[in-house]
C-alpha positions as CSV (number, residue, x, y, z in Angstrom):
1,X,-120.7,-171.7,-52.8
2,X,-117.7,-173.7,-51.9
3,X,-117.0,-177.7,-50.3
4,X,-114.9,-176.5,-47.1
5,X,-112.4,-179.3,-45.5
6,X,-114.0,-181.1,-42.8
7,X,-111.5,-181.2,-39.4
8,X,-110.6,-184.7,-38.5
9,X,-110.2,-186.1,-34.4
10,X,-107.1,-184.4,-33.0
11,X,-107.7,-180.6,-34.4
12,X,-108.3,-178.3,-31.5
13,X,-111.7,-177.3,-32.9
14,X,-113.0,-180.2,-32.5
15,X,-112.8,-180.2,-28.6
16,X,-114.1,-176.4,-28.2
17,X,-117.2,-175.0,-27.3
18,X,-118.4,-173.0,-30.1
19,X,-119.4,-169.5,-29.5
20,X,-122.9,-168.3,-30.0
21,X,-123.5,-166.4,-33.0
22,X,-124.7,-162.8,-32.8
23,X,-124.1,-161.3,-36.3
24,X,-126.2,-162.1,-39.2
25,X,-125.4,-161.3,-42.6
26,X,-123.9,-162.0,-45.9
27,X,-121.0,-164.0,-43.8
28,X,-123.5,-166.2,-41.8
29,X,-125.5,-167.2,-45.5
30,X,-122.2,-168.1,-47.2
31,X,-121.5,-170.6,-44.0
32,X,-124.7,-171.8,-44.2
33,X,-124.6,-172.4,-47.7
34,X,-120.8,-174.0,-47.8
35,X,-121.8,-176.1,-45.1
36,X,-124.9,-177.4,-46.7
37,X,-122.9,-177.9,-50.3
38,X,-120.0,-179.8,-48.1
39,X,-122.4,-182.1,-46.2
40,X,-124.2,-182.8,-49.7
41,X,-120.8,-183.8,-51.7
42,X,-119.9,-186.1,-48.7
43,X,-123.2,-187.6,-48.5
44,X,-123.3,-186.6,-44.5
45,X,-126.6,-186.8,-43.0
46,X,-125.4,-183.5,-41.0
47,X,-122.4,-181.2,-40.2
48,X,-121.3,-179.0,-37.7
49,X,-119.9,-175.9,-38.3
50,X,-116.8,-176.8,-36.1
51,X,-116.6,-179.8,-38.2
52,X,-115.2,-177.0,-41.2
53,X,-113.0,-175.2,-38.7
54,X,-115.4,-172.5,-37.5
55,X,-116.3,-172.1,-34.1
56,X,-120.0,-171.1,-34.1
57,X,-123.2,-172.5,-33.0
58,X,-124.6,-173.5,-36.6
59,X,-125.7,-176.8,-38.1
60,X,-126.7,-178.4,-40.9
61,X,-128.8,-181.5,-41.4
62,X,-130.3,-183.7,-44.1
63,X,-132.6,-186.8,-43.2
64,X,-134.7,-188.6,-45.5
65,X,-136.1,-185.1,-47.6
66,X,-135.9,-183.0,-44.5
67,X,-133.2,-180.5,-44.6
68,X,-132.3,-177.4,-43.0
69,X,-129.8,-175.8,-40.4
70,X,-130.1,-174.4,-37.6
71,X,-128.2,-171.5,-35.7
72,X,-128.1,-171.5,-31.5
73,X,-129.7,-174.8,-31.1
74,X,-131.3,-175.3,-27.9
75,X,-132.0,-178.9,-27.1
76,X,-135.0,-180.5,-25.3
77,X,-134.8,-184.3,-25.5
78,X,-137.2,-186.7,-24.2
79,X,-136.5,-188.6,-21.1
80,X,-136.9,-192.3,-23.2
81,X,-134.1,-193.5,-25.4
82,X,-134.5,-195.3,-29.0
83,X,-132.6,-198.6,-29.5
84,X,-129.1,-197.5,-30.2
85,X,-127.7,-197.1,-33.7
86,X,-124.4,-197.2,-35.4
87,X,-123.0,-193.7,-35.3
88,X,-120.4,-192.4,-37.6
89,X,-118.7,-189.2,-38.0
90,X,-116.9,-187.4,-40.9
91,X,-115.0,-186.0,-38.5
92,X,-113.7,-189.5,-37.4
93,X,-113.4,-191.8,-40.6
94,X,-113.7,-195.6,-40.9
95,X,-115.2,-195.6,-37.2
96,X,-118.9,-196.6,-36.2
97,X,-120.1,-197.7,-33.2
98,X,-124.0,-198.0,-31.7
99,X,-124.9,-194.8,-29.7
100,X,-127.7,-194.3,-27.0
101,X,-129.8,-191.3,-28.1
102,X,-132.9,-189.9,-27.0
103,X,-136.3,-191.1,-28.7
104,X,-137.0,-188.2,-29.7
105,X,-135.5,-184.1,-29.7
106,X,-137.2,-180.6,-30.0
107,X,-134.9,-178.3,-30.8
108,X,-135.4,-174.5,-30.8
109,X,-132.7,-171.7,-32.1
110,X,-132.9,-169.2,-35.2
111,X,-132.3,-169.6,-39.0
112,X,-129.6,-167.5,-40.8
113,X,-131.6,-164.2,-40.6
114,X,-132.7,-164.2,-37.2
115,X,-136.0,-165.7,-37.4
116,X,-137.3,-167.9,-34.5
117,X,-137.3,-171.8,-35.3
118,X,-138.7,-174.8,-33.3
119,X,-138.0,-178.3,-35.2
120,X,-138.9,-181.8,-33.3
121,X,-137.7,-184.9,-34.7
122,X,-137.8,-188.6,-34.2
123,X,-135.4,-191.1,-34.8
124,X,-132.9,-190.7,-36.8
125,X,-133.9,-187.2,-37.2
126,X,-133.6,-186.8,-33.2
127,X,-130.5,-188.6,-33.4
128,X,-128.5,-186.0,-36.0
129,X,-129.7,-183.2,-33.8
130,X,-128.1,-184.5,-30.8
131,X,-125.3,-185.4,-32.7
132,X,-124.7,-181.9,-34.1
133,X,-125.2,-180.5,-31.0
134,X,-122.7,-182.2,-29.4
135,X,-120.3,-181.2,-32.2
136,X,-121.1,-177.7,-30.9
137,X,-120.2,-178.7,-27.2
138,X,-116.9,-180.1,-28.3
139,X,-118.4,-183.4,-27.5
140,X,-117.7,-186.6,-29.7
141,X,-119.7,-189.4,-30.4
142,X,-117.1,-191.7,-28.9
143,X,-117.6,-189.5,-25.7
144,X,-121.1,-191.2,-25.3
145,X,-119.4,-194.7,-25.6
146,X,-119.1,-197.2,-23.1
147,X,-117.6,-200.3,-21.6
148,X,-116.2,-202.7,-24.6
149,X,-117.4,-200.4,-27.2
150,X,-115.4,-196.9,-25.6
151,X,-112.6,-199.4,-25.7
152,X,-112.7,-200.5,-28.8
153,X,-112.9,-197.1,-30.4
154,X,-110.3,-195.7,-28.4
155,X,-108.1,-198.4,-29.8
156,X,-109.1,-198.0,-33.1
157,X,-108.4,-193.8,-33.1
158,X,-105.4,-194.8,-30.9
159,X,-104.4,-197.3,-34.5
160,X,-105.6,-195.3,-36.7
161,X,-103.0,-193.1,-39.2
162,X,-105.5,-190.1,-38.9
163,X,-102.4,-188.0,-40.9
164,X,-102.6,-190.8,-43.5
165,X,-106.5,-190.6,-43.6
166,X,-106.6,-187.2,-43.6
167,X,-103.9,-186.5,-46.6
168,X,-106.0,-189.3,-48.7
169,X,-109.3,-187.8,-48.0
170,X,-107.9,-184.0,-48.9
171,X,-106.0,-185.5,-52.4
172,X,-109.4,-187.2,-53.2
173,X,-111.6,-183.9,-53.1
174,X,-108.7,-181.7,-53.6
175,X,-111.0,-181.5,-57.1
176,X,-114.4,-179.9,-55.1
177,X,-112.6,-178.4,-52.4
178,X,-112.8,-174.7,-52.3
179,X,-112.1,-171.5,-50.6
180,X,-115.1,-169.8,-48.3
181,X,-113.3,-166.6,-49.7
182,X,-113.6,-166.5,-53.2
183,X,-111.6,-167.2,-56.3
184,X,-110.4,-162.7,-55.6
185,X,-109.7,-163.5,-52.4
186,X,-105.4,-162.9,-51.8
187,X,-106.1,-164.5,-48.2
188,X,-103.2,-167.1,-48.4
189,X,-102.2,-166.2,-51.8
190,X,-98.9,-163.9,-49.7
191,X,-100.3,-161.2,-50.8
């Protein structure tokens, strides 16, 4: 297993639908299992596999002992909302704003071999599954901001030194960081 780098606001990736996945395997596992070691060493409550700079349907979550991932998610969300809750993303550092999420989410898809999978979740649980989804949509949580707060975080990315942020944050796990290819691999080595 390896930590990946997690994209910050302004990569491309970030803003791109991600493409369903259709091949399961080895490949698919190793994502799975980078993604989950990532979100782990950054304490994230989930991550999206755009988040690491791949473009697939595939998330990861962890809430309060339940932990999992989830590949294709399908969303059905409840037409009630729970109070709104200050949202954060690793993807955007240093910013968190309340967000208006639905009370609760059942959300159906596969797991990395294939199998059928129907989760429902409540709370914050409902909450990281909208969140992740969204990721997958090339929707932010900022997106779902409005009036004062939209501006306020606009400002705030608009402020922010995302190159300084994101050289800091990349010398500080430069340690844990690894390759999804493997200590052989000669991908970028020039080889």
């Amino acid at each position: 297993m390896a930590i990946l780098n997690i994209r910050i606001i302004g990569d491309p990736v970030l803003r791109t639908v991600a493409d369903p996945v259709t091949e399961f395997g080895p490949e698919l596992e190793k994502l799975v299992a980078d993604m989950t070691e990532t979100m782990e060493d950054v304490e994230g409550a989930g991550l999206a596999a755009p988040q690491v700079g791949i473009s697939q349907r595939v998330f990861t979550y962890r809430i309060r002992g339940v932990e999992g991932h989830i590949i294709n998610p399908v969303l059905e969300n409840s037409e009630d909302f729970q109070p709104d809750e200050v949202e954060g993303c690793l993807s955007i550092p240093g910013l968190g704003f309340p967000v208006r999420r639905h009370r609760s989410t059942r959300v159906t898809g596969v797991d990395m071999h294939g199998n059928p999978v129907v989760l429902e979740g409540e709370g914050m649980l409902a909450r990281v599954f909208q969140h992740e989804t969204d990721h997958l949509d090339g929707i932010l949580f900022t997106d779902r901001l409005e009036g004062e707060d939209r501006k306020a975080a606009l400002r705030a990315i608009r402020n922010a030194n995302y190159d300084s942020i994101t050289e800091q944050t990349t010398s500080k796990r430069a340690k844990t960081v690894g390759s999804s290819f493997g200590a052989g691999s000669a991908f970028g080595t020039g080889q």
